[in-house]
N, C-alpha and C positions, 0 to 999 in steps of 0.2 A: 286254575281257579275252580270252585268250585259250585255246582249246579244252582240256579237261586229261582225263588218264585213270589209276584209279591199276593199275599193274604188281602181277599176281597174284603170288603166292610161284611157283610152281611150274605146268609145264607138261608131260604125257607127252605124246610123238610117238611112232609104231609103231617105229623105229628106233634113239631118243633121250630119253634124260630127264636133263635137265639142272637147275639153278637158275639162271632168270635172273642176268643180271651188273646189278641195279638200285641199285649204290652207284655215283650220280653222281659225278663230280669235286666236291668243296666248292668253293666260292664265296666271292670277296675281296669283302663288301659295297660297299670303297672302290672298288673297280675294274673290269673285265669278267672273265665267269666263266674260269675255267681247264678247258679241256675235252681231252680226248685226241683225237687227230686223228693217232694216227701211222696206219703203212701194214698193222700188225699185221690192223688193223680194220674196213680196206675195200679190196680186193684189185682193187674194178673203179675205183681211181682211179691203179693200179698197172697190175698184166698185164694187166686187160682194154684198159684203154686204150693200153697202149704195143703189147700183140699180140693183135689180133682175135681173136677163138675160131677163127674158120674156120680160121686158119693152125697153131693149136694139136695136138700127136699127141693121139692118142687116150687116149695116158697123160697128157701133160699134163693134157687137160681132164679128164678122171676124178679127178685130183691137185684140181684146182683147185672141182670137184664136190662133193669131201670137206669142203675148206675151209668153202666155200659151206654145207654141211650141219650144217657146228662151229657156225656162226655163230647158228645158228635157237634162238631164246627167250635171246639174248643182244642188249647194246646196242653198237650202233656208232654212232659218230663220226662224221657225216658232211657234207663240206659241200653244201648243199643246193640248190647248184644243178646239180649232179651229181645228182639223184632227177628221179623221174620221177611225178608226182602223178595218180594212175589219174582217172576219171569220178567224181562226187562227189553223194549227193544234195544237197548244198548249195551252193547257188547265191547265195541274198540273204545279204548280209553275209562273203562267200567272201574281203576282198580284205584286204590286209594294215590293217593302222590304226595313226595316227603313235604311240597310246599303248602300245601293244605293240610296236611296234617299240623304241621310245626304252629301254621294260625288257629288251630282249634286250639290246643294244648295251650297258648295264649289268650284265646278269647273266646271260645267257646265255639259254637254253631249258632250262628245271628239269624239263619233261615229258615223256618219252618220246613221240614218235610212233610208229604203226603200219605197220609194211610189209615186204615181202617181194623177196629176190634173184630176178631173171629169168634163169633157170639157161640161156635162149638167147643173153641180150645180156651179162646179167653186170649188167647196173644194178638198183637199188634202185627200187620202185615204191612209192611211199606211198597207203596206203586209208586210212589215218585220223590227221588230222592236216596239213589242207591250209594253215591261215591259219597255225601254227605254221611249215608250211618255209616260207610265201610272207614271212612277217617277219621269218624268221633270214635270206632274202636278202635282205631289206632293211636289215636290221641287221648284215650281214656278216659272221654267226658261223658257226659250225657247228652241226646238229641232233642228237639222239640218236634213234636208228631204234631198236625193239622188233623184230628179226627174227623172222619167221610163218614159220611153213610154206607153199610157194606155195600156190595156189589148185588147185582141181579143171580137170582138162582141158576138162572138161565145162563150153563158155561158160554154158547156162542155170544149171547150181549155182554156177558162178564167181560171175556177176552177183547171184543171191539170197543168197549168203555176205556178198559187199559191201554190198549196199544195207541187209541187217539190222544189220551190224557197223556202217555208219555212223550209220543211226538210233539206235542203241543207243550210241554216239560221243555223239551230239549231244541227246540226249533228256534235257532238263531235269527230268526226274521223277526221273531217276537222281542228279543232282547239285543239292546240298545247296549252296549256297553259302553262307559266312563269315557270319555274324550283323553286324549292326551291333553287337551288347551284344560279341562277341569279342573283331571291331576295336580297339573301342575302349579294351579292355581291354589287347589287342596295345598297341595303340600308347602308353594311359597307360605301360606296362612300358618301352616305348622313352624315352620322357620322363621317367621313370627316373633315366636315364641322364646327367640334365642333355642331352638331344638338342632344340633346337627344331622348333619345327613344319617352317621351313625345311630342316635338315637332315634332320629324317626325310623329309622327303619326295626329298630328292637322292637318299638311301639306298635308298628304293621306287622311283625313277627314275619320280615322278608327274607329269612334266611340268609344264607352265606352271600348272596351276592345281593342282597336287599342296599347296604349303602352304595354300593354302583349304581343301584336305580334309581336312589332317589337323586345322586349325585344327575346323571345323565334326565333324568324327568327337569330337576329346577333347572339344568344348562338348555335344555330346548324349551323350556317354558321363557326365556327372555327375548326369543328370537321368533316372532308374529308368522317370518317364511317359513320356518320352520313347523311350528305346529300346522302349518296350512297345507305343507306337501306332504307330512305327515300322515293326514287325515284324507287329503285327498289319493294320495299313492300308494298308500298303505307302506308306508318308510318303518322299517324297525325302531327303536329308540335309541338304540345307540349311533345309527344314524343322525336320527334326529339332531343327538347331541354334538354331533361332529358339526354339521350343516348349520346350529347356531353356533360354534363356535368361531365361524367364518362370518358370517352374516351380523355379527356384532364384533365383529373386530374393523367391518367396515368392507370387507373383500367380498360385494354380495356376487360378482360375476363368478370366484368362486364357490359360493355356495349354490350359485344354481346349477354348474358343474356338477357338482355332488350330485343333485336331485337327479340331473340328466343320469348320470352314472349306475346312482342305486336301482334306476329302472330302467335300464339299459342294457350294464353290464356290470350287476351289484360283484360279481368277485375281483372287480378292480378300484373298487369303495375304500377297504382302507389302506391299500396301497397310492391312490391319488389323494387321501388326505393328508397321509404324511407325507409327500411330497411336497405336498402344498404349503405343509409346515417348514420344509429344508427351503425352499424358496421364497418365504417370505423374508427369511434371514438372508437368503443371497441378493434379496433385493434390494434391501439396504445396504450393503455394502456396494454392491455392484452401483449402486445411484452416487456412493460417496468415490468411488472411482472415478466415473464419469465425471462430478462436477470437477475433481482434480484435473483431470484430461482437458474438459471445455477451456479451464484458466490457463491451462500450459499451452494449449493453442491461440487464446486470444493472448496471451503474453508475447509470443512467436509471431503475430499479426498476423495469422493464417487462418482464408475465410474459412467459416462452420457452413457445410451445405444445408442444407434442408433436407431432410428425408424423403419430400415428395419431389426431389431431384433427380430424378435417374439415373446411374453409373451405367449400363447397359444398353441404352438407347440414347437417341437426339442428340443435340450438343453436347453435352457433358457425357465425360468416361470417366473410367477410371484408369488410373498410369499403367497398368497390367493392362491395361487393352489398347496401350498408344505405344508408338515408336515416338521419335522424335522428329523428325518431317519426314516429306513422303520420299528422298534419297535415298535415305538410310536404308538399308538392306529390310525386309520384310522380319519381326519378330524382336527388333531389336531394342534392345533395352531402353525406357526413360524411368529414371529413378527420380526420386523426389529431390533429392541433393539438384539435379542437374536443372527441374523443373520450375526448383524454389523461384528463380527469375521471373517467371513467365506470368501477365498481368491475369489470367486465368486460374492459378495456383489455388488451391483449396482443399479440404478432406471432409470427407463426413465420418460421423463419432459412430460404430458399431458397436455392438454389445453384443453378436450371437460367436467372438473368442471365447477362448480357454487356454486359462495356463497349463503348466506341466503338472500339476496336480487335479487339473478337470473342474479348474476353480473358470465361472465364465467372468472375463474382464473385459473393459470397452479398448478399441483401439481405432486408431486413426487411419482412416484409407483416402491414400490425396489420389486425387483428382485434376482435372481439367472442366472449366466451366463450358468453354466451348474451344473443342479442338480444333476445327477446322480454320475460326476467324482467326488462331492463334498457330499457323502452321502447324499442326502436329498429324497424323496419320493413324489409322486405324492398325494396329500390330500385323494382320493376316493380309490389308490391301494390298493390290501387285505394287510390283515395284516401281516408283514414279509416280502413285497417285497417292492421293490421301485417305481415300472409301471405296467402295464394290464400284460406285458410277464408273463405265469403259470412256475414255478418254473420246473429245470429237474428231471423227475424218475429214480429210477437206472433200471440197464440194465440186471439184474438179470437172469437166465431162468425158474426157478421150478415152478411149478405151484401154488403154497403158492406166489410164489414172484411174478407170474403174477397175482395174482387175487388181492394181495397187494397193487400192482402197479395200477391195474386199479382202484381197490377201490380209492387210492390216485387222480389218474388222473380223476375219476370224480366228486371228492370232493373239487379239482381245479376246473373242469370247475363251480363247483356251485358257488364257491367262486368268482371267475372272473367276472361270470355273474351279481350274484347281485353286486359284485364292481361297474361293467359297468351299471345297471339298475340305482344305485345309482349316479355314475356319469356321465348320459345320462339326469336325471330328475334334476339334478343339473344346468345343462346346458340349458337345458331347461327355465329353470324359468330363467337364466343369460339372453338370448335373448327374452325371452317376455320381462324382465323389460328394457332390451336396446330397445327394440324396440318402448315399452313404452314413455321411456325417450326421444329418440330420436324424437318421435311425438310431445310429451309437448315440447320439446326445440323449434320445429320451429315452431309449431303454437301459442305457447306464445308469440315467437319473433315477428310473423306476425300478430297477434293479435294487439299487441304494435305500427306493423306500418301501421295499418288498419286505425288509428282516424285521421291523417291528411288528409287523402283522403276524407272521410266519413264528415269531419267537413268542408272543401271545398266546397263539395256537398250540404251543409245546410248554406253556406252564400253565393251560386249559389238560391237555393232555394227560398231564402230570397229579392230574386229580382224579383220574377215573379210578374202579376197581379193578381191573383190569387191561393187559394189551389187549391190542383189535385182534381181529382175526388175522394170521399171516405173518403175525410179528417174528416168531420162533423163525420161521425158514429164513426173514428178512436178516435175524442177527446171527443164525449160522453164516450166511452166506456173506455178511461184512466180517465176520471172524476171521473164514475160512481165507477173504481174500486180505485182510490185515492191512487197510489200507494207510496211507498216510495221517487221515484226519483223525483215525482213530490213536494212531502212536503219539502226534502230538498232543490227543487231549490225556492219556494217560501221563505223559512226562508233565505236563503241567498243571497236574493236578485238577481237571475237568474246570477249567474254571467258566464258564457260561452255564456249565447245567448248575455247580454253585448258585449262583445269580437267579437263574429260573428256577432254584428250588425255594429260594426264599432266603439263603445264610444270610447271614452276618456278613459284612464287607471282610472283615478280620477271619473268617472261619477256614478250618485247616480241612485235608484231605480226612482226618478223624470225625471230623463232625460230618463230612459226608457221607464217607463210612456207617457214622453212627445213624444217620439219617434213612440209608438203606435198609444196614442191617434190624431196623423197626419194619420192615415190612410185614405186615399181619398175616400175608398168604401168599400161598405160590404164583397164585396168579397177578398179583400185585408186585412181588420181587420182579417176574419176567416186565411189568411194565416201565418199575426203576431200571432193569438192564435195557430195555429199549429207549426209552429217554435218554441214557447217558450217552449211546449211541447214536441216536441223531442229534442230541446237541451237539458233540465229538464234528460230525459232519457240516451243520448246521453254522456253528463257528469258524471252519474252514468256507465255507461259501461268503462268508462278512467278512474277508480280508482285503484290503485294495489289491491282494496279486489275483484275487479270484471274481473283480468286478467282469470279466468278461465269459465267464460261467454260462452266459444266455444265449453266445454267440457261439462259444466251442466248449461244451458241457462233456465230463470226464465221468469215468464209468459211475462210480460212488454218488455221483451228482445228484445225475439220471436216475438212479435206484431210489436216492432220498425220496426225492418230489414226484414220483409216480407211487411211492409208498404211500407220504402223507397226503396226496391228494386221494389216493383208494382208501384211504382211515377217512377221509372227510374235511379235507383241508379245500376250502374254498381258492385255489392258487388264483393271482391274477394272470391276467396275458405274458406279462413279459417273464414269469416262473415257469407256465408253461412251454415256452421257448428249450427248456430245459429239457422236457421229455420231447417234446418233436421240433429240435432247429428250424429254423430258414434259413437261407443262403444268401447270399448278397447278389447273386443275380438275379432270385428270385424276387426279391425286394424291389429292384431297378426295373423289372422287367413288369412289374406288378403296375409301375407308376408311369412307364415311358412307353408299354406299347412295342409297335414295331420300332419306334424309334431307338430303344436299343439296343438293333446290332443295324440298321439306317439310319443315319444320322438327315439322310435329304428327304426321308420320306413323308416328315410334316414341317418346316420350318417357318410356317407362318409369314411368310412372305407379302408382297404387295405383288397385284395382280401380274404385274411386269416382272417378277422374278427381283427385280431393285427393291433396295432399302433407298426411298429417293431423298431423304436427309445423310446417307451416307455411313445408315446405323448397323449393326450387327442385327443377328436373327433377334425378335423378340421372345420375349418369356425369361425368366430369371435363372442365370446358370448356375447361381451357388455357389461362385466362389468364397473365398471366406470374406467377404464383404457383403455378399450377396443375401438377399431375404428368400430364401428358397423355396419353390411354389408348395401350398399344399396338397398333398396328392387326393384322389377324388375319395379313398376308404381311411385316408389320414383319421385314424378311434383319439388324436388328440384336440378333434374339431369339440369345442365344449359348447355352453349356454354364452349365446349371445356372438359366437363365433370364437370365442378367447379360446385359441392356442394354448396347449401347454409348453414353456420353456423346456429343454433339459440339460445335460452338463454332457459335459465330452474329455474321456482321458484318451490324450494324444497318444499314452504308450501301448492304445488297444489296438494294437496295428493289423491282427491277426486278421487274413482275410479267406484261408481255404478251409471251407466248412463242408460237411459231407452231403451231398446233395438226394437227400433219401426221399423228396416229394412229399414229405410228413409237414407239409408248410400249414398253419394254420390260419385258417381264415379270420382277418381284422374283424371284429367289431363293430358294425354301424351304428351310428348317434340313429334315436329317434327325430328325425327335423319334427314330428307334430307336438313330440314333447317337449323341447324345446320351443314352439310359440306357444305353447300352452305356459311351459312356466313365465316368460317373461307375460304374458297376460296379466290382466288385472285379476283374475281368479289367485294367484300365488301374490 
């Protein structure tokens, strides 16, 4: 954007007191501004320049003095490359930019600059308002000068008048710029109008990506949370637009996810929103699953538990965790066929399965309502009982019956223990493989919604003039090593960098050809051979044989995503994965502590070492029925607590990952920002 200043009403000089002249010429939206530009208005692109001062009488110049002096707290016309732009303290960002120019060349310069006649030479010297003349001559308009009064003779007040005037120019504290809630309001007014995005944006002269803007301005202008975390967070807008398009779909625990996110950990921004778009579709199915499941069970007259029932403690198990009474050998099987009988029989409906395609489906895990009143036995109890409780001694006195007794009572406690050693290491392995699971389920998800981001990025790319720095050694060194991804996008004719270049659905390997061979310059060809190179790659990592790329990532991978993150690719977490793994012990060992490679060193017990209901360890082991605890750096803790779901393919079984210590530290949620947005502030 370009520097703005607004025009006081009124200015006294010791000689003159006038009213600015600050009614611009009006503006043809369709067309370029209409400005005045006669000779009335600038005299040194007249007499000065056709007859030197020097040569001028001394009545002339005094004549033309006067003039000169009409002029002062009025606007002139001028074209600008005739000024003369004094010393500036603005240096960084000083230089014209194609998006200000492109709106001059449409609509002129709507904002007066600053400056003053040089009553020696007769030119115009501008103090404020550098990038304004430097893009009306790139734009080939004319400027409007605010005529000053010159400066003081005196160079040291000269210089401290200007350097205040420009700080005071350019001091954002002073200016207030447009709200996004205005905008948007502006702009719904335009659309109004039956105006498209398209067209308004011709009309604001917003260049190439103008209708993306306004599209993304009217989609967060419907969404209240939106403009509000916006303004208060300093959200991008393209955020923005994402964050309403959840927040009116109705999904606001979503949308304040997001907000958590973009000020959190914005390079996992659009990687969780398209997630969140794959999951709203899995939700509806996975509910029409369910409701089928619920009717098949009450058809069966098999009771539905309640979810706030617990499979893992109290009365109720689940059949993975029963024998069938306390005879039966320790571990040994009760299936549901055998159980069906028993006036306790029941399942609860789970939904954190997956098919064999990583699709998640709800399933049925029967149960016991209360095992104990219905003979059944805990799987690990010793043999003979039903739970951890050691059986009672008798109460004898002789000493034959006390040494009996004790003998028994410590042949219990050995029993007990190895029970408990046996079902502590049980459990054990239950929450490393949950935990497991639970890893592969969201980083495969996120995996999955990592490629629209990432392939955005590379038909952003694809626009520069130029590759980055590095490119050249990057695509000798995929050449030299010829890898797979490169041979199959050659055999098939590159077809994703097709797509990302914009073809034709129908377009042949000729028209990509033809599309190269237009590259204007060398340095633009080398960036078409770099793009067809990582899309070549880019397409091999979006295949379902290469969903587990995060976990065990191959040389080519590795090189891609440490490339485009050195070129400026915002990766999220689970891409990063790619250049430094973690391991899966490191993962378990991240969430369980010492507990594991000990399994008895926290088991949550009751003060007696007893479960006195007869229950296993508490805390959730994760079986596949199990709600598996969240771990304390779990980065899928969102707004308002809501978990992210994720998907899980069973054929990722690969577990030996190379243990280089390059583990990357999770993510932490803001908690303040978080009560901050559920506040009534958001």
């Amino acid at each position: 954007m370009t520097s703005t200043m607004d025009l006081p009403t009124q200015r006294d000089t010791d000689n003159l007191t006038t009213t600015p002249d600050t009614d611009l010429p009006p503006s043809d939206l369709d067309g370029a501004a209409t400005v005045d530009t006669t000779a009335d208005n600038d005299t040194c692109s007249t007499d000065v320049e056709d007859t030197p001062l020097e040569e001028l009488s001394d009545e002339e110049r005094a004549a033309l003095h006067a003039t000169w002096d009409a002029e002062i707290d009025t606007i002139v016309w001028t074209d600008p490359d005739k000024v003369l732009l004094a010393e500036n303290v603005r240096t960084d960002n000083a230089e014209a930019d194609e998006d200000t120019t492109a709106n001059f060349k449409t609509h002129g310069v709507k904002t007066a600059v600053n400056g003053y006649r040089d009553y020696d030479t007769g030119t115009i010297v501008v103090t404020e308002g550098q990038r304004r003349v430097l893009n009306a001559r790139e734009a080939g308009c004319t400027v409007p000068i605010w005529i000053k009064t010159p400066p003081p003779a005196d160079e040291r007040k000269a210089t401290i008048e200007r350097i205040v005037n420009q700080l005071i120019e350019n001091d954002p504290a002073l200016r207030k710029p447009v709200t996004l809630a205005d905008t948007a309001r502006a702009l719904k007014q335009l659309a109004a109008f039956n105006l498209k995005p398209a067209g308004i944006a011709r009309k604001l002269a917003l260049g190439k990506q103008g209708k993306t803007y306004v599209e993304n301005v009217l989609r967060a202008g419907q969404s209240e949370l939106a403009l509000k975390a916006t303004e208060r967070y300093d959200l991008d807008l393209a955020q923005a637009a994402v964050i309403a398009e959840f927040d009116e779909a109705g999904d606001t625990d979503t949308a304040k996810e997001l907000i958590l996110t973009a000020r959190t950990a914005p390079n996992n921004f659009a990687q969780l929103a398209e997630r969140k778009r794959t999951e709203r579709a899995d939700q509806q199915r996975l509910a029409a699953l369910t409701e089928d499941l619920t009717e098949e069970l009450t058809t069966a007259n098999v009771t539905i538990f309640d979810n706030s029932l617990p499979d893992d403690d109290g009365d109720a198990r689940s059949l993975d965790r029963l024998r069938p009474t306390p005879e039966d050998e320790p571990r040994t099987e009760l299936t549901a066929e055998d159980h069906a009988s028993c006036p306790g029989h029941g399942a609860w409906i789970e939904t954190d399965h997956h098919d064999e395609q990583g699709n998640q489906i709800p399933v049925a895990v029967y149960g016991c309502a209360d095992f104990l009143a219905h003979g059944h036995a805990l799987s690990y109890a010793p043999a003979g009982r039903a739970d951890f409780t050691p059986a009672p001694t008798s109460t004898g006195t002789s000493v034959d019956h006390e040494s009996s007794d004790g003998e028994d009572a410590a042949e219990q406690a050995d029993e007990v223990a190895a029970a408990r050693a046996a079902q502590a290491a049980a459990d054990l392995e239950r929450r490393k493989a949950a935990i497991i699971r639970k890893w592969v389920i969201k980083n495969n998800k996120d995996w999955d919604a990592s490629a629209a981001p990432r392939r955005q990025w590379l038909a952003e790319l694809v626009q520069r003039k130029t590759a980055p720095q590095g490119a050249q050694l990057f695509l000798a060194l995929q050449k030299a090593h010829g890898g797979y991804e490169l041979r199959r996008a050659f055999e098939r004719n590159h077809p994703l960098a097709m797509t990302q270049f914009g073809l034709p659905d129908r377009a042949t390997l000729a028209d990509l050809t033809a599309k190269v061979a237009k590259a204007p310059t060398a340095g633009k060809a080398t960036l078409y051979d770099l793009f067809l190179t990582l899309c070549a790659i880019e397409a091999d990592l979006s295949r379902n044989t290469s969903r587990n790329t995060w976990r065990s990532p191959w040389g080519s991978a590795q090189a891609y995503m440490a490339a485009i993150i050195g070129w400026g690719y915002p990766a999220s977490d689970v891409e990063r994965k790619v250049v430094e793994p973690e391991t899966e012990q490191e993962v378990i060992a991240a969430q369980l502590g010492d507990l594991a490679t000990d399994p008895t060193s926290d088991r949550g017990t009751t003060a007696e070492g007893d479960e006195a209901d007869g229950a296993e360890a508490t805390g959730n082991d994760g079986f596949d029925h199990t709600a598996v605890e969240d771990p304390v750096h779990d980065s899928t803790a969102g707004v308002d607590g809501i978990n992210r779901a994720g998907t899980y393919d069973p054929s990722d079984t690969e577990t030996d990952h190379p243990d280089d210590g390059t583990d990357q530290e999770p993510v932490e949620q803001d908690t303040e920002a978080e009560t901050e947005l559920i506040g009534a502030a958001i």
